[in-house]
FILO-128229 format. One record per atom (N, C-alpha, C): x, y, z; residue in one letter. Coordinates in steps of 0.2 Angstrom, whole numbers, plus 5000, padded with zeros to 4 digits. Layout:
XYZa/...
***
This chain:
631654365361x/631254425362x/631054455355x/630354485354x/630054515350x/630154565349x/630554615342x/630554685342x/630054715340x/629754775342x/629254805341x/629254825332x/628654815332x/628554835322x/628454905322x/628754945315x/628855015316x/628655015309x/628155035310x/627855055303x/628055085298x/628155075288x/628655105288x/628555165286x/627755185285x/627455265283x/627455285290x/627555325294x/627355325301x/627355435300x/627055435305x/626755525304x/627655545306x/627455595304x/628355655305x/628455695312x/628655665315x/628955715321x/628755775322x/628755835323x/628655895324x/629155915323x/629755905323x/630355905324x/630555925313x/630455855313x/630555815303x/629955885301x/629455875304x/628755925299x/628955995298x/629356025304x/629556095304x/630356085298x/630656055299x/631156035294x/631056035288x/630455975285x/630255975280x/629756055277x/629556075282x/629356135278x/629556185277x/630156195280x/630856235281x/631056225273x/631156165271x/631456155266x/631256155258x/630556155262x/630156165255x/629856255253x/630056285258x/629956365260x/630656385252x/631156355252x/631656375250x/631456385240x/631656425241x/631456435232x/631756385228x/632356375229x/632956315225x/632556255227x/632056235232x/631756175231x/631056175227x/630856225228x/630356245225x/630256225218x/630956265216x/631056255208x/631256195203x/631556165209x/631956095207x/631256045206x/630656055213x/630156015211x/629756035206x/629756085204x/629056095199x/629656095193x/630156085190x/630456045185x/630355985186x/630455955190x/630355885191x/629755825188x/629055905194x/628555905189x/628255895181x/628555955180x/628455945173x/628955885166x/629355875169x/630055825166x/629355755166x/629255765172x/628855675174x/628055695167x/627855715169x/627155755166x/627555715157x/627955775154x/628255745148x/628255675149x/628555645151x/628755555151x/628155515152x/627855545157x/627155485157x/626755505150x/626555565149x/626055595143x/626455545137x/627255535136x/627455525128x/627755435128x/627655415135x/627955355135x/627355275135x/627455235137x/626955185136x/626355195143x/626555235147x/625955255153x/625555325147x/625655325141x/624955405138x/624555395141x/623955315139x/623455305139x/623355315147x/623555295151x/623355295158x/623455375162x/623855395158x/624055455161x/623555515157x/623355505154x/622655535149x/622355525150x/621855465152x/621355445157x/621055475163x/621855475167x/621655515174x/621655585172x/622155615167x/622155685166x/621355715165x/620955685162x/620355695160x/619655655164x/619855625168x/619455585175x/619155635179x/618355655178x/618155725183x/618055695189x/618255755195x/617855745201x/617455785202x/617155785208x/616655815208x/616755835215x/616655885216x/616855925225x/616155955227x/615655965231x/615255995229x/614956015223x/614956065222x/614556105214x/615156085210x/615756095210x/616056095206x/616056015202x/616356035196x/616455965193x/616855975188x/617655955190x/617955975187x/618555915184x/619055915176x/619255865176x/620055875180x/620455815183x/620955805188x/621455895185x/621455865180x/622055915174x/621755995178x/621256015176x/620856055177x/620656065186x/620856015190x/620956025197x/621356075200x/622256045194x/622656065195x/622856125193x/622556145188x/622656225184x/622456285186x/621656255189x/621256305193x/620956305199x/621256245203x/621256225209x/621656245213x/622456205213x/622956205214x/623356285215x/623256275211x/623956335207x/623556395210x/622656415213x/622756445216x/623056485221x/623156395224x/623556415231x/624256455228x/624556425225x/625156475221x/625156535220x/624656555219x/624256635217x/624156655221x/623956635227x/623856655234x/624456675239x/624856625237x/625456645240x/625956705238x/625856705231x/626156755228x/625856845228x/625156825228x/624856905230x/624856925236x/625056865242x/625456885251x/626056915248x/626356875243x/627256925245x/627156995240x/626757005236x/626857055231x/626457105237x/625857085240x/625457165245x/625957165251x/626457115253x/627057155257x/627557175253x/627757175248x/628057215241x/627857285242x/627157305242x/626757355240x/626457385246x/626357365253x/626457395256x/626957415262x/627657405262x/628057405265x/628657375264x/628657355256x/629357345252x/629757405247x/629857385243x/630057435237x/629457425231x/629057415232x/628457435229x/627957495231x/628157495238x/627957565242x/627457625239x/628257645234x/628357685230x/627957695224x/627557755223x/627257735215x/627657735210x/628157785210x/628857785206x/629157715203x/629157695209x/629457605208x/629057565206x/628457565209x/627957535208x/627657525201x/627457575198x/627157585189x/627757565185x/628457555188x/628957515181x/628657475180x/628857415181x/628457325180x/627957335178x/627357385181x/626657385178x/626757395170x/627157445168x/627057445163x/627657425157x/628157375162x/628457335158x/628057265157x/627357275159x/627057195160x/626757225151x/626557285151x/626157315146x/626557305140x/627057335140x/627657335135x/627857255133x/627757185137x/627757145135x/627357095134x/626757135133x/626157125129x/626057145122x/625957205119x/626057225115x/626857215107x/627357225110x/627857185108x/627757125105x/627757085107x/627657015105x/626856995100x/626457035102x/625757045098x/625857075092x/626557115091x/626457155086x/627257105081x/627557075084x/627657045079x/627356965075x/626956955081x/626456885079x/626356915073x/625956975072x/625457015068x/625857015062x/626557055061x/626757065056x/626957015052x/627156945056x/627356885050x/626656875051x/626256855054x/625556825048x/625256865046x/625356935044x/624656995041x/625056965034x/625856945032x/626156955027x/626356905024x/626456845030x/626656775026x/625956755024x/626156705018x/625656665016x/625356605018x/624656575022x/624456565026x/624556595032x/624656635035x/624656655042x/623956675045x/623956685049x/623056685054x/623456715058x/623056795059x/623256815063x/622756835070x/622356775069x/621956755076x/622056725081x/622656715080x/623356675086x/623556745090x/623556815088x/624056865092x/624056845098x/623656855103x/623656835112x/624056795111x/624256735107x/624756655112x/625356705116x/625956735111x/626456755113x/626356795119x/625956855122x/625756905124x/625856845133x/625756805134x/625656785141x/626456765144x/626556785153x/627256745153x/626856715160x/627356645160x/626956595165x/627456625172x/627356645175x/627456675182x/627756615185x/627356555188x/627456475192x/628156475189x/628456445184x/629056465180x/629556495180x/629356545178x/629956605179x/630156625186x/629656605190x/629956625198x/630356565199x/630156495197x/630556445197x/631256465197x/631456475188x/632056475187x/632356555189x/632156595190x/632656625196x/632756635204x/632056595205x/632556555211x/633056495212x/633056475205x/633556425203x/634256455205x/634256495198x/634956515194x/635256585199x/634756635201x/634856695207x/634556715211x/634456685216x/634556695224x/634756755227x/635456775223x/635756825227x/635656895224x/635056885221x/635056955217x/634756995222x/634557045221x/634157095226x/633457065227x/633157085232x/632457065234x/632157125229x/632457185226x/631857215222x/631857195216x/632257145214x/632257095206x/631557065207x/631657015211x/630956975212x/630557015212x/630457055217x/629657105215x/629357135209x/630257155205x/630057155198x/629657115195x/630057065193x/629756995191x/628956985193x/628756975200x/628156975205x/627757025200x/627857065202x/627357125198x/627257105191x/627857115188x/627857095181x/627457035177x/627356985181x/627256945179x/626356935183x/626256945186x/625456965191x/625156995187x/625357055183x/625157115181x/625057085173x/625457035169x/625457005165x/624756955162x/624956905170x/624256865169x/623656905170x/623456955172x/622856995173x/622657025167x/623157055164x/622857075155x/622757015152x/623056975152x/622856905150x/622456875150x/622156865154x/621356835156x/620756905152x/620956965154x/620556995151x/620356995145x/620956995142x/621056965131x/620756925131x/620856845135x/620456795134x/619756825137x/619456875140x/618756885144x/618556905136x/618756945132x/618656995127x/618756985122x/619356925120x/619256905113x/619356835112x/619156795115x/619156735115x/618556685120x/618056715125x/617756695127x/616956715124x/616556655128x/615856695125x/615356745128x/616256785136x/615756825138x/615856825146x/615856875150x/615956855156x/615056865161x/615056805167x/614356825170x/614356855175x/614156945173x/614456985178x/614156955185x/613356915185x/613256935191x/613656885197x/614156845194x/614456765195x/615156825199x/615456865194x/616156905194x/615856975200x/615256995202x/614857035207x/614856995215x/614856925212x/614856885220x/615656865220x/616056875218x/616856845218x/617056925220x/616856985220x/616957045221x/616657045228x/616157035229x/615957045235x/616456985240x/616456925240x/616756905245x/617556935247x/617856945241x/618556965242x/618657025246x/617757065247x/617957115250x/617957115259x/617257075255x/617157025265x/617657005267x/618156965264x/618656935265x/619156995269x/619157045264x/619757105266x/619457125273x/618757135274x/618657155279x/618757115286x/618457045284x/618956985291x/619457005290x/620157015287x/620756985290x/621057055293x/620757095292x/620657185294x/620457185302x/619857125305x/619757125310x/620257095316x/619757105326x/620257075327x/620356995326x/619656955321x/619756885322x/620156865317x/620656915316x/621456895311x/621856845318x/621856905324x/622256865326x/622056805331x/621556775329x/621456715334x/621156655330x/620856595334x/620556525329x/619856555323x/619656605325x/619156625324x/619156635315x/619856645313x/620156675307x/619556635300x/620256565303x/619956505298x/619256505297x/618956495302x/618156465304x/617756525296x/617956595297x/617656665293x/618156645287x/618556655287x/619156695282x/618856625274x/619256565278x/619156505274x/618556515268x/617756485273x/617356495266x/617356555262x/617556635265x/617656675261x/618056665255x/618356665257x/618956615250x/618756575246x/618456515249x/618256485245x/617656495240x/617156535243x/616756575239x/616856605233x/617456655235x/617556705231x/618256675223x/618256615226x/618656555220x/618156525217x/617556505219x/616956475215x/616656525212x/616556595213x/616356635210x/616656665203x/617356655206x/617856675199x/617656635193x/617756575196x/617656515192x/616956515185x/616356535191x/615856535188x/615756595185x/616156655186x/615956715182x/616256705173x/616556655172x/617256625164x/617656675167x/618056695172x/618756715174x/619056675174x/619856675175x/620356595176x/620356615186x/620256545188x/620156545193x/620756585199x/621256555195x/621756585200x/621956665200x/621656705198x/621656775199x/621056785206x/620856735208x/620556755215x/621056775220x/621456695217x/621956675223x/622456755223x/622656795218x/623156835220x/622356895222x/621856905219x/621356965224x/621556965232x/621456885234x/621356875239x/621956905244x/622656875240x/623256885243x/623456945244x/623257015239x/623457075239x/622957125246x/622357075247x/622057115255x/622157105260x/622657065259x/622857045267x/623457105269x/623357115275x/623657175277x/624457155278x/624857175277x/625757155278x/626057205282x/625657255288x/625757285293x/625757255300x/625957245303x/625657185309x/625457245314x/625057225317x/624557265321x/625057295329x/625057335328x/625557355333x/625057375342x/625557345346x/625357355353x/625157425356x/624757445360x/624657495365x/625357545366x/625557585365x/626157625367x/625857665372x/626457665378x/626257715384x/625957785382x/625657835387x/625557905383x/625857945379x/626457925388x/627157965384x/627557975376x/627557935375x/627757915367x/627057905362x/626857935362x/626157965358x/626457995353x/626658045355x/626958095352x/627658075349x/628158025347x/628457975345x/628357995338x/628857995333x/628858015326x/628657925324x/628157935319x/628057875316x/628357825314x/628557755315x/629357715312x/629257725304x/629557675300x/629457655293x/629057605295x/628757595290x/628057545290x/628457475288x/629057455286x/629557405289x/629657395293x/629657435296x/629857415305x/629157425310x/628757425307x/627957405310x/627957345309x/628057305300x/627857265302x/628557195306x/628757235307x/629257185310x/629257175319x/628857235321x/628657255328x/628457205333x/627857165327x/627657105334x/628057035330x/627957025338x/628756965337x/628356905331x/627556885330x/627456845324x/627356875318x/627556945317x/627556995310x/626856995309x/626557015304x/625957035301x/625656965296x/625156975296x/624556925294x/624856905288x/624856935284x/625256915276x/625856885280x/626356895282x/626856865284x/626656765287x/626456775292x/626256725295x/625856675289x/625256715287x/624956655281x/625556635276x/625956685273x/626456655267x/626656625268x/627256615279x/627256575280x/627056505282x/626656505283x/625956435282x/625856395275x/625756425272x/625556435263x/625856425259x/626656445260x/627056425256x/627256355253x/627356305260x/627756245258x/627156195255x/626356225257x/625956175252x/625956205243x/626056265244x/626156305237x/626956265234x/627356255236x/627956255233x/627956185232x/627856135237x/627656045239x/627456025235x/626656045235x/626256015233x/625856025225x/625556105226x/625056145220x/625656145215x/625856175215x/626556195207x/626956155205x/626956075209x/627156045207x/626655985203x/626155965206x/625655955202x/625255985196x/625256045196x/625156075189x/625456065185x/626356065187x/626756065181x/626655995175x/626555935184x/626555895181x/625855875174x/625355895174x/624655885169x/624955955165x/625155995168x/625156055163x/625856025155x/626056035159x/626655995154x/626655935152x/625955905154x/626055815152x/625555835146x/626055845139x/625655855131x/626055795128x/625855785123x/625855725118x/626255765115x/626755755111x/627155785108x/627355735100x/627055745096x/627255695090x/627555715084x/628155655083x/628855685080x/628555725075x/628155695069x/627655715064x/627255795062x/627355835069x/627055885070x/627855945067x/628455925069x/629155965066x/628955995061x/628955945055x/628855975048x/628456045047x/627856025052x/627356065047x/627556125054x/627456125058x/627756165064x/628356205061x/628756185057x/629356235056x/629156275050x/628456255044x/628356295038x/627856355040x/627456335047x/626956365048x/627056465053x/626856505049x/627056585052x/626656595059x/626156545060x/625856525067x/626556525073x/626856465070x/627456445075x/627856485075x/628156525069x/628656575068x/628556635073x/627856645074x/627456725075x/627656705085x/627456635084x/627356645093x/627956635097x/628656595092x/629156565094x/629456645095x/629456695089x/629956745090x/629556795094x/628856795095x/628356835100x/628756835108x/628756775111x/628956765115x/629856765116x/630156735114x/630756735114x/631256795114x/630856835107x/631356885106x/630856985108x/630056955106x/629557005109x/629557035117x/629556985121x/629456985128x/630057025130x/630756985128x/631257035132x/631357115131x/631157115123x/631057185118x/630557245122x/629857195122x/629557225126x/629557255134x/629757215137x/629757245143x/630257285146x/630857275142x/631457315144x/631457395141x/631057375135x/631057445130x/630557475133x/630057465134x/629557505138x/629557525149x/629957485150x/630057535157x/630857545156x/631357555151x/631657625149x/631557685146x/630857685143x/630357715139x/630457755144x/629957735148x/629457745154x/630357795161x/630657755162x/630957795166x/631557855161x/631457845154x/631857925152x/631657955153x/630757965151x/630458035150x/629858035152x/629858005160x/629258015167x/630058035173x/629658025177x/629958035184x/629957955187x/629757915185x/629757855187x/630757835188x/630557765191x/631357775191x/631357665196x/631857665193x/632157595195x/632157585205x/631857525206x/632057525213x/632757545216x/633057555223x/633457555222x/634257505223x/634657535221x/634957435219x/635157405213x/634457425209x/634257385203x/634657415196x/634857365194x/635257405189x/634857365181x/635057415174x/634357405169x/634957315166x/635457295168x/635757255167x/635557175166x/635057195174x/634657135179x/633857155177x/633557195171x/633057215171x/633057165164x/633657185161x/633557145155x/633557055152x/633957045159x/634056975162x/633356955164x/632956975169x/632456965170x/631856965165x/631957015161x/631457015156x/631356965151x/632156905149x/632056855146x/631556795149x/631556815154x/631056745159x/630256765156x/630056815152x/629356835154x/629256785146x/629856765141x/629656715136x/629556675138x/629556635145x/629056585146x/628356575147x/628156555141x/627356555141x/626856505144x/626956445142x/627056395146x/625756405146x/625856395153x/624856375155x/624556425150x/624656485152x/624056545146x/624156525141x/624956535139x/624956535133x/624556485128x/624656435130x/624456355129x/623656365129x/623256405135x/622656415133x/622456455128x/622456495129x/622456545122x/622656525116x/623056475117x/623056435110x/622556365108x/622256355111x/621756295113x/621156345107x/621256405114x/620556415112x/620456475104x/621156495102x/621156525096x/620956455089x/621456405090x/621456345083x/621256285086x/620556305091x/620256245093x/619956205087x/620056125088x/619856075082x/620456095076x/620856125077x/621156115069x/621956125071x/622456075067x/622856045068x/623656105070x/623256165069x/623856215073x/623656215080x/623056185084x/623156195088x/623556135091x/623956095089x/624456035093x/624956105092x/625256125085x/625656145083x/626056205088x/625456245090x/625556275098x/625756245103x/625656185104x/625656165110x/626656165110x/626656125103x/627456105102x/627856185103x/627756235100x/628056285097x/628156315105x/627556325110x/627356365114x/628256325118x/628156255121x/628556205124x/629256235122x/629356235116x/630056255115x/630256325114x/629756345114x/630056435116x/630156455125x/629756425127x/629756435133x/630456385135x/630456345133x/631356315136x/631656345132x/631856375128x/632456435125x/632256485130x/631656525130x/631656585135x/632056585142x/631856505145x/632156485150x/632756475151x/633156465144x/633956445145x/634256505143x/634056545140x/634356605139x/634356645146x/633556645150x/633756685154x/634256655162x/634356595162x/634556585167x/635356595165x/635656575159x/636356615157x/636356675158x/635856735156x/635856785158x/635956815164x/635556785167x/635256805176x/636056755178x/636356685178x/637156705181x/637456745179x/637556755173x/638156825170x/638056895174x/637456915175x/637256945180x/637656965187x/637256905189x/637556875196x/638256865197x/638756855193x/639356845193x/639556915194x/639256955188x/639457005188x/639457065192x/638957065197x/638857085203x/639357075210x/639657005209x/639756985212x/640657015213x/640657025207x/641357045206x/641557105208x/640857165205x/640957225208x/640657235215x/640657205218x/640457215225x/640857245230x/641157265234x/641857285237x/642057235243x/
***
């Protein structure tokens, strides 16, 4: 008797699909993959795969109008989706989280400001005064790589409060937005308003479909999709970084779920909290359901692909030497490292001494200061803005090196941080 052949790639169950996406939902996998990514990225980029790994990185495709190289699929392709999923969790943060609040809400914003500024002003002071310094680099340090930093504290703290994340979420949203604008301002040749006028208009169209009722049926995708994708193309072509669509797009979607007909009698009914709206109908609110959906291709697939080209740099022993005499390196290594935390811890306890503003509740300035070493991971921006400050000249590798190991310091310090934290929470709990 002949046993039947069983293919060995064969489709997943519904059963396995639901599993595996369960699994990939999880922040601790999440993290674990887009390390992984960027670990492989490093290996292929420095090992005897460079040359083919180089090839593809710079191999354009072509989609439509777009024509873009694979590297650059990933950065301004991809990583939308990540962007996207993140601006669903931040406008349910903001409208029926502890961002609610505008009290709560303009901390982060102006801890994103405070670790901007910081870091630019110490860049500034070692090269206005060391000999050689070029102080045309200040933006590198100024940027924190978000993909990253949510990684490693969904690595290291998990149990931290949901209004830490938010913090972080904001902080770091609110971060790449000034970002992109420095680079719109002092590093571009210019933005094309009429290009950045249709990327505004669709996101609004867009806000307006997921507003109707064909949010809740097929009809969604059919409308919603090309708006989207419009309004991505449009970014693109206005010189914006593409993935600030993806978080436009994310903060319109509504994260109240559309609540059913109440009898008459109950009209009169004291309004609930707008958490307990959105939690009313048994598949929650629209932002829910998409995050839902969006997630495990964002966590699976997009952030782990970025990491991999984003992090796949050449890295050559030869670059050390001059890397350590240069106030370029010095400027961005302590910008980051020592700027970022300085910055943003000092500036929303600035902000909550002597306003009314005030800490979520929960949140203690212990966990403020732990998360604030994650915003020295610089990592994509940083890297561009360095490209494009010492383009053609031999400080721009030297950022590449400098930016790579400030951000794995930033990263290991905060993740010691953020368990000490955690430990120490865990202690005082009753």
């Amino acid at each position: 008797m002949t046993l039947p052949r069983t293919p060995l790639f064969s489709r997943l169950t519904p059963g396995a699909e639901r599993n595996l996406a369960d699994t990939l939902r999880g922040e601790r996998t999440g993290g674990v993959l887009l390390i992984a990514g960027a670990v492989l990225g490093l290996v292929l980029a420095n090992g005897p795969t460079a040359d083919a790994f180089e090839r593809l990185s710079h191999h354009h495709l072509a989609v439509g109008p777009v024509d873009l190289s694979v590297a650059h699929w990933a950065s301004d392709g991809l990583l939308a989706v990540f962007f996207f999923v993140v601006g669903l969790e931040l406008t349910r943060e903001i409208q029926v989280g502890e961002l609610r609040h505008a009290r709560t809400a303009v901390v982060p914003m102006v801890g994103a400001l405070g670790g901007m500024l910081a870091p630019a002003a110490i860049y500034v002071a070692i090269n206005a005064t060391a000999a050689g310094g070029d102080v045309s680099g200040w933006a590198v340090p100024t940027a924190t790589d978000i993909a990253f930093a949510i990684a490693v504290l969904g690595l290291v703290a998990r149990s931290l409060p949901t209004a830490v994340r938010a913090f972080l979420l904001t902080l770091a949203v609110v971060d790449d937005l000034l970002a992109i604008l420095v680079i719109a301002l002092f590093y571009s040749d210019g933005l094309r308003l009429g290009w950045l006028a249709v990327a505004a208009l669709a996101v609004a169209s867009f806000a307006l479909v997921v507003r109707t009722r064909l949010a809740d049926g097929r009809w969604l995708a059919v409308v919603a999709v090309p708006l989207g994708l419009l309004a991505w193309f449009a970014t693109l072509e206005a010189g914006v970084h593409a993935t600030i669509a993806g978080v436009a797009l994310g903060l319109v979607v509504p994260a109240v779920a559309r609540r059913s007909s109440r009898p008459r009698s109950e009209a009169s009914a004291p309004s609930p909290d707008p958490g307990q709206v959105a939690a009313e109908d048994g598949r929650g609110s629209l932002a829910e359901r998409l995050e839902h959906g969006w997630r495990p291709v964002s966590a699976g697939v997009a952030v782990p692909v970025f990491a991999l080209f984003t992090a796949g740099v050449v890295i050559d022993p030869s670059l050390f030497g001059s890397t350590l005499a240069d106030p370029v390196a010095w400027g961005v290594f302590l910008g980051l490292v020592l700027g970022k935390p300085l910055g943003i811890t000092g500036a929303t306890w600035l902000l909550c001494r002597f306003t009314r503003a005030t800490l979520a509740p929960g949140v203690r300035w212990r966990e403020i200061a732990a998360v604030a070493t994650l915003g020295g991971i610089g990592f994509t921006v940083s890297l561009l803005i360095g490209s494009l400050a010492f383009e053609g000249t031999h400080r721009a590798e030297e950022v590449v090196l400098v930016v790579l190991l400030a951000s794995v310091v930033a990263a290991a310090i905060g993740a010691v941080a953020l368990r000490l934290v955690r430990t120490g929470r865990g202690r005082s709990a009753p």
